[in-house]
mmCIF file as Biopython writes it, N, C-alpha, C and O atoms, coordinates in Angstrom:
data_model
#
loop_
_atom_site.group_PDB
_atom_site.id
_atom_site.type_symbol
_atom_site.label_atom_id
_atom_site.label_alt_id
_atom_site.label_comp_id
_atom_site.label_asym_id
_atom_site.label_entity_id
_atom_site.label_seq_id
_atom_site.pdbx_PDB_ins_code
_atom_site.Cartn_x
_atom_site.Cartn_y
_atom_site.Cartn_z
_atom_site.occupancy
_atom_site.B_iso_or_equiv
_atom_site.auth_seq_id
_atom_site.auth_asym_id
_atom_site.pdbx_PDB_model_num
ATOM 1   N N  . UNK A ? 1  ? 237.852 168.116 156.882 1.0 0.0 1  A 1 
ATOM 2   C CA . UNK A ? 1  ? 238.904 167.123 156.961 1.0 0.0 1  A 1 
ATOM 3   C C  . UNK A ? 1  ? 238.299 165.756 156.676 1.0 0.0 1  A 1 
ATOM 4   O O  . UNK A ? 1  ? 237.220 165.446 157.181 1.0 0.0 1  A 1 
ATOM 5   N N  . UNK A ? 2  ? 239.172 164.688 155.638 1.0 0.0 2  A 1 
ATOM 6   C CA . UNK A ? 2  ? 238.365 163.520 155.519 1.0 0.0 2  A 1 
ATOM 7   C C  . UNK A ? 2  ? 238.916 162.425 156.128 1.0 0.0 2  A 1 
ATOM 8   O O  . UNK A ? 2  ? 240.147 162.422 156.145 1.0 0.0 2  A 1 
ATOM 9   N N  . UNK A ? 3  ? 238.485 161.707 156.517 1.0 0.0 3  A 1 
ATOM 10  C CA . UNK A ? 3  ? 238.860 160.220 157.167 1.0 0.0 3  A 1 
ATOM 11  C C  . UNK A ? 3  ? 239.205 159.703 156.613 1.0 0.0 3  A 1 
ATOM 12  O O  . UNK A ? 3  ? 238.555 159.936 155.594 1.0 0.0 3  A 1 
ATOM 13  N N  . UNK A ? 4  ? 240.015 158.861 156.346 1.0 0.0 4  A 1 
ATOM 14  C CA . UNK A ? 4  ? 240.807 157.729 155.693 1.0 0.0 4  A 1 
ATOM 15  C C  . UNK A ? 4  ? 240.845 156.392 156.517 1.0 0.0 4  A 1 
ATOM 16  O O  . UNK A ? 4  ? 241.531 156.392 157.540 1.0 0.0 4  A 1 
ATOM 17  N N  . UNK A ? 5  ? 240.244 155.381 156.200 1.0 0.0 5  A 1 
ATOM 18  C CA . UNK A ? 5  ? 240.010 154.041 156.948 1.0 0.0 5  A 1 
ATOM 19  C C  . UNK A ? 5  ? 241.324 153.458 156.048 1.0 0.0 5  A 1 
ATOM 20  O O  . UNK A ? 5  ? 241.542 153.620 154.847 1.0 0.0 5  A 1 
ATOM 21  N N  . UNK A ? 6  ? 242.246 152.607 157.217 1.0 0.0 6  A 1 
ATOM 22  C CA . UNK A ? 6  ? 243.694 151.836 157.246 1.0 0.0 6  A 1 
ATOM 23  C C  . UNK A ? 6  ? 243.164 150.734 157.329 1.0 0.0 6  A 1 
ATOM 24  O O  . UNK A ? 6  ? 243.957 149.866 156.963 1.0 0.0 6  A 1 
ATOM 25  N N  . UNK A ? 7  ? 241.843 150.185 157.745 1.0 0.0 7  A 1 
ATOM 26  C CA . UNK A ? 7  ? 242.008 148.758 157.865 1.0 0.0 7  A 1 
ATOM 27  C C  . UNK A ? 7  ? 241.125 147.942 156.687 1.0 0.0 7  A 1 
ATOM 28  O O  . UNK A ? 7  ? 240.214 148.589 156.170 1.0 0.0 7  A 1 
ATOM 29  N N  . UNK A ? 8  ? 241.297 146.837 156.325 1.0 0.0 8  A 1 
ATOM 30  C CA . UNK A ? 8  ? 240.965 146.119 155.236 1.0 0.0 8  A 1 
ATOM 31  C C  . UNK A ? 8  ? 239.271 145.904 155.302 1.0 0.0 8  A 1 
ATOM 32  O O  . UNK A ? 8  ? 238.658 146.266 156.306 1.0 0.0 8  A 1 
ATOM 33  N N  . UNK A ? 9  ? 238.797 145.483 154.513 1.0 0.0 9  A 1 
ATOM 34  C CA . UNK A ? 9  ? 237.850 144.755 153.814 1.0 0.0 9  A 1 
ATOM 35  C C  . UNK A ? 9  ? 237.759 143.632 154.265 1.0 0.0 9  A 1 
ATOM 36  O O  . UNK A ? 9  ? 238.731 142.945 153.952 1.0 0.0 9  A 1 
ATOM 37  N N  . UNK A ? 10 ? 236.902 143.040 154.967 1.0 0.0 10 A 1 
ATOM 38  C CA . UNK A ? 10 ? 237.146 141.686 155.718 1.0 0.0 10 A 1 
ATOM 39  C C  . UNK A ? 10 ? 235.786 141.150 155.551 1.0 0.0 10 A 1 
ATOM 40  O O  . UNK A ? 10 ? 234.772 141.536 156.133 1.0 0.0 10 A 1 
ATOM 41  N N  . UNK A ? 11 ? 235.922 139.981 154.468 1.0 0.0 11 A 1 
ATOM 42  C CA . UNK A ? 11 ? 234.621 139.236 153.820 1.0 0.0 11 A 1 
ATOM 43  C C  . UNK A ? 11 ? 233.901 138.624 155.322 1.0 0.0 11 A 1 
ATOM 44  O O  . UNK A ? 11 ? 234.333 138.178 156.384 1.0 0.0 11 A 1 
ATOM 45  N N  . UNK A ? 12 ? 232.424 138.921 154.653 1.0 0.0 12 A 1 
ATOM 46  C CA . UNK A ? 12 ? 231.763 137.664 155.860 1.0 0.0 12 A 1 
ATOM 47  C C  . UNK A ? 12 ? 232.184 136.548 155.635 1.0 0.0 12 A 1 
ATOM 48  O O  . UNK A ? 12 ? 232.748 136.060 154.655 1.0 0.0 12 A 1 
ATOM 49  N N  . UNK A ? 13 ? 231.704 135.920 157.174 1.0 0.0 13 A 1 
ATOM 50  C CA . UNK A ? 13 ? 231.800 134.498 156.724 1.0 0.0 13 A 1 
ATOM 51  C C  . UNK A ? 13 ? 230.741 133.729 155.266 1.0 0.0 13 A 1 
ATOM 52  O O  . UNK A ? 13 ? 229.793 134.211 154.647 1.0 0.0 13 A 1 
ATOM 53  N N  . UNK A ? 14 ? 231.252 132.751 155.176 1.0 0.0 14 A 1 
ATOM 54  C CA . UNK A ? 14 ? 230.812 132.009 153.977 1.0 0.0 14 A 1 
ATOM 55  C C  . UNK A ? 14 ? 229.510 131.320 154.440 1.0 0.0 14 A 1 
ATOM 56  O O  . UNK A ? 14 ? 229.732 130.715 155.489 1.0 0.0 14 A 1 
ATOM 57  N N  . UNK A ? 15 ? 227.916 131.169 153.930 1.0 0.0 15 A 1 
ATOM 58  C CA . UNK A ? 15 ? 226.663 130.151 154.711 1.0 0.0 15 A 1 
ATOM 59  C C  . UNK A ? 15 ? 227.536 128.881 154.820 1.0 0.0 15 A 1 
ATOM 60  O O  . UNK A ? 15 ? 227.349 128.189 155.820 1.0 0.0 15 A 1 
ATOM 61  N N  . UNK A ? 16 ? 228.330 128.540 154.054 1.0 0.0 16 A 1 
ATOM 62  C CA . UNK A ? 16 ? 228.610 126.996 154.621 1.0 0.0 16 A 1 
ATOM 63  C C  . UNK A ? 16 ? 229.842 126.971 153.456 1.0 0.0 16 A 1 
ATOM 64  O O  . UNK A ? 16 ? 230.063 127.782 152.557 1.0 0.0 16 A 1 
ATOM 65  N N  . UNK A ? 17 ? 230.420 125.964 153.751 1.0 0.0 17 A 1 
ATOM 66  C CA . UNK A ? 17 ? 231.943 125.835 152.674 1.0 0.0 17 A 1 
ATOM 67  C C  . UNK A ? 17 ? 231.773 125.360 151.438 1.0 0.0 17 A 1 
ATOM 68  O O  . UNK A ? 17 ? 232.468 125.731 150.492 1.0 0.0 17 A 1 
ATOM 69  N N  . UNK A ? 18 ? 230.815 124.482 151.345 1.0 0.0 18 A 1 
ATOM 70  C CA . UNK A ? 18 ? 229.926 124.048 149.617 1.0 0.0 18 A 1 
ATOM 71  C C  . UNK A ? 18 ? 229.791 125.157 148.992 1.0 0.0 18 A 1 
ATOM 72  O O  . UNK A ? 18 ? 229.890 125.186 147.765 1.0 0.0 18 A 1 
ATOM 73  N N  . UNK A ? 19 ? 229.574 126.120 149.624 1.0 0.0 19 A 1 
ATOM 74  C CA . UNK A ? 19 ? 228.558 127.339 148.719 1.0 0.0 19 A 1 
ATOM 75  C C  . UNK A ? 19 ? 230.008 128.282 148.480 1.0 0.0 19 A 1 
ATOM 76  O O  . UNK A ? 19 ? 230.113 128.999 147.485 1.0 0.0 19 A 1 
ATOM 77  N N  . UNK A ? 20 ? 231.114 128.183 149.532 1.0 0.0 20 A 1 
ATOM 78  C CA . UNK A ? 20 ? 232.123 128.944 149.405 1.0 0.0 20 A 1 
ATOM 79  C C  . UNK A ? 20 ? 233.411 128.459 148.107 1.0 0.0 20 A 1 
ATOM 80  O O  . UNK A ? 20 ? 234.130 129.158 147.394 1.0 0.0 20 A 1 
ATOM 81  N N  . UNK A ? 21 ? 233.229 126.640 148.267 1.0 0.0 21 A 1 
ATOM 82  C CA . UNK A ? 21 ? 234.182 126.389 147.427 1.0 0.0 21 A 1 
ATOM 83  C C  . UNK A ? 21 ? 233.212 126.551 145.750 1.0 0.0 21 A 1 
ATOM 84  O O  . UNK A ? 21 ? 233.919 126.694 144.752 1.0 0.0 21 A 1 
ATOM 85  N N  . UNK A ? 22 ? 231.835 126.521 145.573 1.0 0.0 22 A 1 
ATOM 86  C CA . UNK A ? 22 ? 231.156 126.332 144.815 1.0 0.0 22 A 1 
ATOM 87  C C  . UNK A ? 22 ? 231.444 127.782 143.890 1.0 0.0 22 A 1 
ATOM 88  O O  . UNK A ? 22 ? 231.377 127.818 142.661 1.0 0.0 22 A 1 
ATOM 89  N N  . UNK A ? 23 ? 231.764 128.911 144.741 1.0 0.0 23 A 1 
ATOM 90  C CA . UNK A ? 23 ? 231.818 130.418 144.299 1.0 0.0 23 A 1 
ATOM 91  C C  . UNK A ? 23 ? 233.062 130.520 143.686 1.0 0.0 23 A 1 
ATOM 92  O O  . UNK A ? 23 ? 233.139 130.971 142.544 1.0 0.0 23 A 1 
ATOM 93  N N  . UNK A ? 24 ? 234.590 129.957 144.640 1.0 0.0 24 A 1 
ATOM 94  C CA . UNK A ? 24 ? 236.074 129.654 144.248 1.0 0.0 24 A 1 
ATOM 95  C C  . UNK A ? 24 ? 235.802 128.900 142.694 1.0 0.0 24 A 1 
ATOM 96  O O  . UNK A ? 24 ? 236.606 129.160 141.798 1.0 0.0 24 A 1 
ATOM 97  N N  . UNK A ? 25 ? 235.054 128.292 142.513 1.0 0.0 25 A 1 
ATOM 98  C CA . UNK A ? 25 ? 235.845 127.766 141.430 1.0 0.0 25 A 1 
ATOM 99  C C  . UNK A ? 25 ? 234.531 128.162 139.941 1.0 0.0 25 A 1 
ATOM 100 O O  . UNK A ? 25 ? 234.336 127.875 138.759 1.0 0.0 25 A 1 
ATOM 101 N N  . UNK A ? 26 ? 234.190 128.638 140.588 1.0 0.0 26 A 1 
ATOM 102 C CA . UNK A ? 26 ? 233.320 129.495 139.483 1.0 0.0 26 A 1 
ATOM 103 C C  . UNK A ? 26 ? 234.187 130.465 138.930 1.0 0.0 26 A 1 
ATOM 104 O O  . UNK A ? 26 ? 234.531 130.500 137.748 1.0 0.0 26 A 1 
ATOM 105 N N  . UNK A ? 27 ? 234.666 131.564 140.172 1.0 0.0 27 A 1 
ATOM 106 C CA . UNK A ? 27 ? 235.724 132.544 139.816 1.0 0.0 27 A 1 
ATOM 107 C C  . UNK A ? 27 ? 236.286 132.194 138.577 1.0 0.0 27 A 1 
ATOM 108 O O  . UNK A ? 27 ? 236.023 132.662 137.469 1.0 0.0 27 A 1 
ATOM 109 N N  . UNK A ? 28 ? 237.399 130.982 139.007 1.0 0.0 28 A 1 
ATOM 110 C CA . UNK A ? 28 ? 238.455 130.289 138.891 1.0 0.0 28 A 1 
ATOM 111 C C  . UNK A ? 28 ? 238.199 130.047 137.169 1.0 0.0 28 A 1 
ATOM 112 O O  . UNK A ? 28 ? 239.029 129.777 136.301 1.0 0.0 28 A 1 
ATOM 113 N N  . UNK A ? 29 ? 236.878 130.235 137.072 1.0 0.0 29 A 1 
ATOM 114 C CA . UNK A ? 29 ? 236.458 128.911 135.397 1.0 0.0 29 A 1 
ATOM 115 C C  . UNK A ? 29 ? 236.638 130.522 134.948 1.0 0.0 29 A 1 
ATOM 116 O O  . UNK A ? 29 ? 237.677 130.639 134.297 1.0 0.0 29 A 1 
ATOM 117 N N  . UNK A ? 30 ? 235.803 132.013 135.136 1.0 0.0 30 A 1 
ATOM 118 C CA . UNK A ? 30 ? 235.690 132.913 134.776 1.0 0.0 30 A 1 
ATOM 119 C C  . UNK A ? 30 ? 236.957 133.629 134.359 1.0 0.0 30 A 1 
ATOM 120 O O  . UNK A ? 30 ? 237.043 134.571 133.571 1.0 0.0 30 A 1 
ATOM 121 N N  . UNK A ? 31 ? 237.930 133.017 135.027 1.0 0.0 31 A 1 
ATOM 122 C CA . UNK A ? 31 ? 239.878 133.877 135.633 1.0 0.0 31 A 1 
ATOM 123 C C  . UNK A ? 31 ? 239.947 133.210 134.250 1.0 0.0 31 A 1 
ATOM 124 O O  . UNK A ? 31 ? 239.910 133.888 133.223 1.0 0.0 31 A 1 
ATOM 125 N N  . UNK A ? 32 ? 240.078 131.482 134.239 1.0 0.0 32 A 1 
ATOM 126 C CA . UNK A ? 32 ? 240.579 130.709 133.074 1.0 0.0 32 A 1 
ATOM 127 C C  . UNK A ? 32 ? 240.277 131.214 131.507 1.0 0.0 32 A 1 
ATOM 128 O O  . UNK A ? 32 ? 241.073 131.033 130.585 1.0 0.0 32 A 1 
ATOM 129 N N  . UNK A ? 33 ? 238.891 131.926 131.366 1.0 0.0 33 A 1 
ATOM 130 C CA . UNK A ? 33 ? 238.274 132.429 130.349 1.0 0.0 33 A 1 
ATOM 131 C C  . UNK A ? 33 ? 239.239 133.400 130.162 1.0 0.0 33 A 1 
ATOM 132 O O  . UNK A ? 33 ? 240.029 133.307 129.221 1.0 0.0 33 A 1 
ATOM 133 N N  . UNK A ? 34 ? 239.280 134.551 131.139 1.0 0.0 34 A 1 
ATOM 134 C CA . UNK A ? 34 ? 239.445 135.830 131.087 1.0 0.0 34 A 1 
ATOM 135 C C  . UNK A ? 34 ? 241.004 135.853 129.904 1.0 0.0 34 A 1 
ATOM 136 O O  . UNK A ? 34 ? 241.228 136.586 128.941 1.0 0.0 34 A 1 
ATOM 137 N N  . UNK A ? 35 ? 241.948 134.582 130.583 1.0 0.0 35 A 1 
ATOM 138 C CA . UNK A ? 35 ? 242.706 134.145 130.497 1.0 0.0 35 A 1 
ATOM 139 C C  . UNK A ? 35 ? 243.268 133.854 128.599 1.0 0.0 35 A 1 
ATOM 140 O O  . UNK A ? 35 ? 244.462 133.879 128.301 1.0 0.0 35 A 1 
ATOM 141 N N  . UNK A ? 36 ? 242.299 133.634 127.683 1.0 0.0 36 A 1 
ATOM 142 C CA . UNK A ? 36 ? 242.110 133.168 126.768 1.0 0.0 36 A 1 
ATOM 143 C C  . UNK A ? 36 ? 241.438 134.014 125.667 1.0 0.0 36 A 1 
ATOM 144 O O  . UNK A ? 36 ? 241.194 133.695 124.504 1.0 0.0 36 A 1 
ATOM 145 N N  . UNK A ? 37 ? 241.182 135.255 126.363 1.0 0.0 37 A 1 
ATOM 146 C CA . UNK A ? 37 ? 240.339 136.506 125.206 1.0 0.0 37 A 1 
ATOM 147 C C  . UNK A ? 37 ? 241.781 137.156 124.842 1.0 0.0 37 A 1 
ATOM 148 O O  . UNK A ? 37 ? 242.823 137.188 125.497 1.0 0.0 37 A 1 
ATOM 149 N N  . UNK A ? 38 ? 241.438 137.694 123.476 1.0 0.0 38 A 1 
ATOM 150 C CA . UNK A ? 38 ? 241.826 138.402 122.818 1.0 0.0 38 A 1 
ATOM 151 C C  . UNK A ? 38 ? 242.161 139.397 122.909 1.0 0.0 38 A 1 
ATOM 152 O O  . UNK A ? 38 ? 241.261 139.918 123.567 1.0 0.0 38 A 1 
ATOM 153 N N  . UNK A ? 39 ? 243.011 140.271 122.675 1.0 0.0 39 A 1 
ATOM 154 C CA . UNK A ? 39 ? 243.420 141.689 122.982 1.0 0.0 39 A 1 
ATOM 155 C C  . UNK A ? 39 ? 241.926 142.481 122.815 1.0 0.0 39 A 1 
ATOM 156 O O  . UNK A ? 39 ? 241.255 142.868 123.772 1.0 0.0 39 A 1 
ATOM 157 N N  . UNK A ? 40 ? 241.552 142.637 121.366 1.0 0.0 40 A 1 
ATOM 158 C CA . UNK A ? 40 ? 240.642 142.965 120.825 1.0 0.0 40 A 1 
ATOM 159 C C  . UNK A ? 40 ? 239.450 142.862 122.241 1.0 0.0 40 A 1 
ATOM 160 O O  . UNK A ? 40 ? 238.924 143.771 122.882 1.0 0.0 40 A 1 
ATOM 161 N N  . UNK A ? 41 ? 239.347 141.624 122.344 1.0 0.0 41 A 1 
ATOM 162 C CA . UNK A ? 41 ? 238.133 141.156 123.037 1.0 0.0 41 A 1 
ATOM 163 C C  . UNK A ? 41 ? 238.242 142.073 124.706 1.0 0.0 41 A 1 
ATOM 164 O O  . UNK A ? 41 ? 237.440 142.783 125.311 1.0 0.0 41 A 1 
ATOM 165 N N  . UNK A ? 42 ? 239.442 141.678 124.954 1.0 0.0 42 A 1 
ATOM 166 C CA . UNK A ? 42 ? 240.258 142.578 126.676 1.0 0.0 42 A 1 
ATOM 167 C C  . UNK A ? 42 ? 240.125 143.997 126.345 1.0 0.0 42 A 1 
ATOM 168 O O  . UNK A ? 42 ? 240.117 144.795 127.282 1.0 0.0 42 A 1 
ATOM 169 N N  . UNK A ? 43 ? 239.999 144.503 124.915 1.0 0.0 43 A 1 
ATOM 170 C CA . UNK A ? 43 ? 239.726 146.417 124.721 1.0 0.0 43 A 1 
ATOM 171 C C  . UNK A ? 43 ? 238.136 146.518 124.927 1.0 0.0 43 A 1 
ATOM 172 O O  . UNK A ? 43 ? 237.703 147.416 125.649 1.0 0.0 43 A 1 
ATOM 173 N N  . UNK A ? 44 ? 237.179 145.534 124.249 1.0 0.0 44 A 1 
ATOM 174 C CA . UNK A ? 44 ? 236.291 146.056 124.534 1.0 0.0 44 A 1 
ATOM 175 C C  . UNK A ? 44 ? 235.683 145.560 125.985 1.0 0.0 44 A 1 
ATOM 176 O O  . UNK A ? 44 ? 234.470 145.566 126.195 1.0 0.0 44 A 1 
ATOM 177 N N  . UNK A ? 45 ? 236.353 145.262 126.663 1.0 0.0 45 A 1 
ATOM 178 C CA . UNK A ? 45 ? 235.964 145.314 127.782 1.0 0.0 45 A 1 
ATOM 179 C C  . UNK A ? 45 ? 237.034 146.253 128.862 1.0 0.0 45 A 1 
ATOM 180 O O  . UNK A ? 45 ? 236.774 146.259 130.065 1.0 0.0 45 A 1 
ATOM 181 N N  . UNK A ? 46 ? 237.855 146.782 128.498 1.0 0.0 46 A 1 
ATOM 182 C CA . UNK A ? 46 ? 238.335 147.715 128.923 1.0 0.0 46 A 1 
ATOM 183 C C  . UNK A ? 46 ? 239.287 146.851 129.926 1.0 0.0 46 A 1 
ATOM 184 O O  . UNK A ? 46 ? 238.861 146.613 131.056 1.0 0.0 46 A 1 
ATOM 185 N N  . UNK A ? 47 ? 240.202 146.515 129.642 1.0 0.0 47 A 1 
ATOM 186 C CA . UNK A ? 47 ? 241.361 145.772 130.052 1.0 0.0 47 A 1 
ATOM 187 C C  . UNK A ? 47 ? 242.499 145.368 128.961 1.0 0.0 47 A 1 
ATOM 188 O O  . UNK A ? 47 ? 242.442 145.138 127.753 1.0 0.0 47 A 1 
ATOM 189 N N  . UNK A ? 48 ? 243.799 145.386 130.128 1.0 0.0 48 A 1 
ATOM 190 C CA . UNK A ? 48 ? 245.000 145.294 129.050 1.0 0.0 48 A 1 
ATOM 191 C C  . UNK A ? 48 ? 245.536 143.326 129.060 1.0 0.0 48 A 1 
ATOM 192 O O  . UNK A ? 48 ? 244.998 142.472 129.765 1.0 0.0 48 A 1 
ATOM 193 N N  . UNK A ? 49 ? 246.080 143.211 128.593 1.0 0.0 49 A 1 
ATOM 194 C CA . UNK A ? 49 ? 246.894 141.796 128.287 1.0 0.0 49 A 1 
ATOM 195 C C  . UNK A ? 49 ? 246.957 141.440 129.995 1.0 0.0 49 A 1 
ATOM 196 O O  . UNK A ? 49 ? 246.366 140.694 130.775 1.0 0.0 49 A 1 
ATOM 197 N N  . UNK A ? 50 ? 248.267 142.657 130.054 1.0 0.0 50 A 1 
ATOM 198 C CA . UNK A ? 50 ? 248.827 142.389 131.395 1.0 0.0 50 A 1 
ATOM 199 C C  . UNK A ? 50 ? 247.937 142.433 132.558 1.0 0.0 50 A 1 
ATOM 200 O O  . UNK A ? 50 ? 248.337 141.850 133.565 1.0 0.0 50 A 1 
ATOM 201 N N  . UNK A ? 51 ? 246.454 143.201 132.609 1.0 0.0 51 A 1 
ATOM 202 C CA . UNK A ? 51 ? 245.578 143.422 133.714 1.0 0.0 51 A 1 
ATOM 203 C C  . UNK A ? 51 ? 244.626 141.962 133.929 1.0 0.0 51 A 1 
ATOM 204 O O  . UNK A ? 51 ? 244.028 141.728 134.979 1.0 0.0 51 A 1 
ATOM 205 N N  . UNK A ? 52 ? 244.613 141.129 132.836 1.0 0.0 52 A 1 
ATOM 206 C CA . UNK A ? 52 ? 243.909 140.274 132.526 1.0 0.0 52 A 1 
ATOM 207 C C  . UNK A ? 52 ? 245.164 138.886 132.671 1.0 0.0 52 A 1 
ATOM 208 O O  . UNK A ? 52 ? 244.767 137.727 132.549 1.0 0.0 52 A 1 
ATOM 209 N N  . UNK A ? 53 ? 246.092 139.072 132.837 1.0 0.0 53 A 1 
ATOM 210 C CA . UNK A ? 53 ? 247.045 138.290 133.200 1.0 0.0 53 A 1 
ATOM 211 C C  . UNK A ? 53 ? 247.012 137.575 134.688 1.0 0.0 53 A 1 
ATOM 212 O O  . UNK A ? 53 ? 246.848 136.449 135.157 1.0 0.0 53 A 1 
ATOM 213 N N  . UNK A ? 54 ? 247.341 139.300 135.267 1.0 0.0 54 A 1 
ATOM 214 C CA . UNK A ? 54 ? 247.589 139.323 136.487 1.0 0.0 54 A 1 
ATOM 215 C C  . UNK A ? 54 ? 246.069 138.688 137.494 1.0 0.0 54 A 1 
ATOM 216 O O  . UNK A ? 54 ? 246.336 137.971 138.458 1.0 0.0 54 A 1 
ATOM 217 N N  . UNK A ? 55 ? 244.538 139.006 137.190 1.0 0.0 55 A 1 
ATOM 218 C CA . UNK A ? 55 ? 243.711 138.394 137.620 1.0 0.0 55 A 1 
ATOM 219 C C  . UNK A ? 55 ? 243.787 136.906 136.737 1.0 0.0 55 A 1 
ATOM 220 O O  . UNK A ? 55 ? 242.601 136.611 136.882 1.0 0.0 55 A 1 
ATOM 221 N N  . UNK A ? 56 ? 244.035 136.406 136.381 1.0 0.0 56 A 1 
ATOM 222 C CA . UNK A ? 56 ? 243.887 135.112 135.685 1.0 0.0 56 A 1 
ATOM 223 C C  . UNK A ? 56 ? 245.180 133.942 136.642 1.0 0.0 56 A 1 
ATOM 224 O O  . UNK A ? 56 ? 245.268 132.735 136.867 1.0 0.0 56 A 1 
ATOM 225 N N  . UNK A ? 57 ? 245.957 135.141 136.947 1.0 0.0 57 A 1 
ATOM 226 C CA . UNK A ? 57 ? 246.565 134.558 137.742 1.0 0.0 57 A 1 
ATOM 227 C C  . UNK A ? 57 ? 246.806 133.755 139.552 1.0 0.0 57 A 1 
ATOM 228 O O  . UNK A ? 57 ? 247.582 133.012 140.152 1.0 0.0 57 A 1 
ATOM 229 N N  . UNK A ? 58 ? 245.454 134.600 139.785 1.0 0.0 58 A 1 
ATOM 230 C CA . UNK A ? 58 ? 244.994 134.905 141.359 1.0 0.0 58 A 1 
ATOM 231 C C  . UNK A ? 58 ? 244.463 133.878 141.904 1.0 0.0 58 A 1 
ATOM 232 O O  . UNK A ? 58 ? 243.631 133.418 141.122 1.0 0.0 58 A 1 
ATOM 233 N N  . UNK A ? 59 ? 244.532 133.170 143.035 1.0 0.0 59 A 1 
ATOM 234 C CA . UNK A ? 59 ? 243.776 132.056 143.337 1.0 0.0 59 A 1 
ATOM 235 C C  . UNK A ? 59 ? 242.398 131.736 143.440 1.0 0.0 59 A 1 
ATOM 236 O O  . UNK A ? 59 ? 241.620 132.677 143.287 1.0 0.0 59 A 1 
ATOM 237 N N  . UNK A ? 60 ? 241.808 130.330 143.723 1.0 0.0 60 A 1 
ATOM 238 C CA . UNK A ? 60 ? 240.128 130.324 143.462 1.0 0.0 60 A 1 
ATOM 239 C C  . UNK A ? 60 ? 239.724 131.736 144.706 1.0 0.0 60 A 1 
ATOM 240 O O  . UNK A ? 60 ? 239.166 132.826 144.836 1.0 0.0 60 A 1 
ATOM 241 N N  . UNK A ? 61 ? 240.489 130.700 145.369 1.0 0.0 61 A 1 
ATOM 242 C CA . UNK A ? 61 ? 240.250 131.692 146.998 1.0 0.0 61 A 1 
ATOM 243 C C  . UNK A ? 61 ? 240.298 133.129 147.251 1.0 0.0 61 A 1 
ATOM 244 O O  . UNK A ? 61 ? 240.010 133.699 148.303 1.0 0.0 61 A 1 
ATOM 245 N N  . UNK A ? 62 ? 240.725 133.677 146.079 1.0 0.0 62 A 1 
ATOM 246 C CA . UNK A ? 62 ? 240.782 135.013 146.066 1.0 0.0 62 A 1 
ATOM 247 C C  . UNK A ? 62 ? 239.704 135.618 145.270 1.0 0.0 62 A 1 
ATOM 248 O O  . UNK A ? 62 ? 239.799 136.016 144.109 1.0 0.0 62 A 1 
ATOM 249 N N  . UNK A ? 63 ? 238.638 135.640 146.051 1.0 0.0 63 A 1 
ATOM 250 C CA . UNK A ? 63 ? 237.468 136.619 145.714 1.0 0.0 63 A 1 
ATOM 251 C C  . UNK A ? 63 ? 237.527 137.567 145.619 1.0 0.0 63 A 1 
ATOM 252 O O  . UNK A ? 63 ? 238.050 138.200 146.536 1.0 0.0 63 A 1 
ATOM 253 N N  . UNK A ? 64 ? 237.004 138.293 144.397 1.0 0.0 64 A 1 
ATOM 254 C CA . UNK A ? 64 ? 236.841 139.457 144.404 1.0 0.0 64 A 1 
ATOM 255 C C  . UNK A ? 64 ? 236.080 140.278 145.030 1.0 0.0 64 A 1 
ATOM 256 O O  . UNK A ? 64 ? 234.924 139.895 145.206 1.0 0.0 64 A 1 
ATOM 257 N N  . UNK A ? 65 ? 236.491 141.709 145.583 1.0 0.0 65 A 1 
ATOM 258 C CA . UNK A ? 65 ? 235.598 142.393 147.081 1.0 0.0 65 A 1 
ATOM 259 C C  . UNK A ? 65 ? 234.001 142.294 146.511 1.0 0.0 65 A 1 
ATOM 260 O O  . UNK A ? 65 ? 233.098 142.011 147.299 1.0 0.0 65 A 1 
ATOM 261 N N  . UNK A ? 66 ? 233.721 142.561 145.021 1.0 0.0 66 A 1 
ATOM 262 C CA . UNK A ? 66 ? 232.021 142.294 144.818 1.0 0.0 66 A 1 
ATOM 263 C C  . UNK A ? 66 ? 231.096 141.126 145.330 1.0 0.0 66 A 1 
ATOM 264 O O  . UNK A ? 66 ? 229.891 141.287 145.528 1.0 0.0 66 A 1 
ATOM 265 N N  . UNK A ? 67 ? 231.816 139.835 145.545 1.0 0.0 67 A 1 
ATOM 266 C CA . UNK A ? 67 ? 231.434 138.942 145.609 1.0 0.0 67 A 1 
ATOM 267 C C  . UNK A ? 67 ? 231.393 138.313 147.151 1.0 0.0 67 A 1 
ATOM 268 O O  . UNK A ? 67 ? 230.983 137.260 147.640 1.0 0.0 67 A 1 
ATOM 269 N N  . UNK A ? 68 ? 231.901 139.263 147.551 1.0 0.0 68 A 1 
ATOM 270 C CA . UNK A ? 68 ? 232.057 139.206 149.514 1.0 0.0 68 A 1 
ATOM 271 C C  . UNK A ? 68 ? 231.089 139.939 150.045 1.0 0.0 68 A 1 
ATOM 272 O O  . UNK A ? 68 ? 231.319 140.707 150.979 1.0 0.0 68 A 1 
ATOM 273 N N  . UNK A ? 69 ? 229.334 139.719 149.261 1.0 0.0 69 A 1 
ATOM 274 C CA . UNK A ? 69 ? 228.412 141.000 150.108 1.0 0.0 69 A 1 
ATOM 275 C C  . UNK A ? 69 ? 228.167 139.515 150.963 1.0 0.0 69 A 1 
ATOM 276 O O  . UNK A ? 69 ? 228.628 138.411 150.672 1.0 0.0 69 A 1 
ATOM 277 N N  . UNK A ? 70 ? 227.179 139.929 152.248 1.0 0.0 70 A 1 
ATOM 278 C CA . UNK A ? 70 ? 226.523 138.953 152.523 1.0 0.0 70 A 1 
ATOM 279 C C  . UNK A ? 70 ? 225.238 138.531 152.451 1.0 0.0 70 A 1 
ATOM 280 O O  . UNK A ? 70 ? 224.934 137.409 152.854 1.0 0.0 70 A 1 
#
């Protein structure tokens, strides 16, 4: 029988808020890029229009779970 965990992913805290807003808007420049490739360019990286939309759309503040080790 397998376990199934219900509760979320809950980032550490941040070393300090410089380093946290410093990461937000790095994202944010990366989202803006993502934002601006090409279909072509979104295939070879294995993403659609709309998948590359929808993260381009997401706030600084919304880190992605890779980027929440500590």
């Amino acid at each position: 029988m397998a376990y199934i965990s219900t509760s979320k992913v809950i980032a550490p805290r941040p070393k300090s808020v410089i380093a946290w807003m410093v990461q937000g808007f790095m994202i944010a420049k990366e989202r803006r890029v993502l934002a601006q490739l090409t279909p072509a360019q979104l295939s070879d990286i294995g993403l659609t229009s709309h998948e590359a939309q929808l993260e381009a759309a997401r706030r600084f503040w919304d880190l992605p779970a890779l980027s929440r080790r500590p």
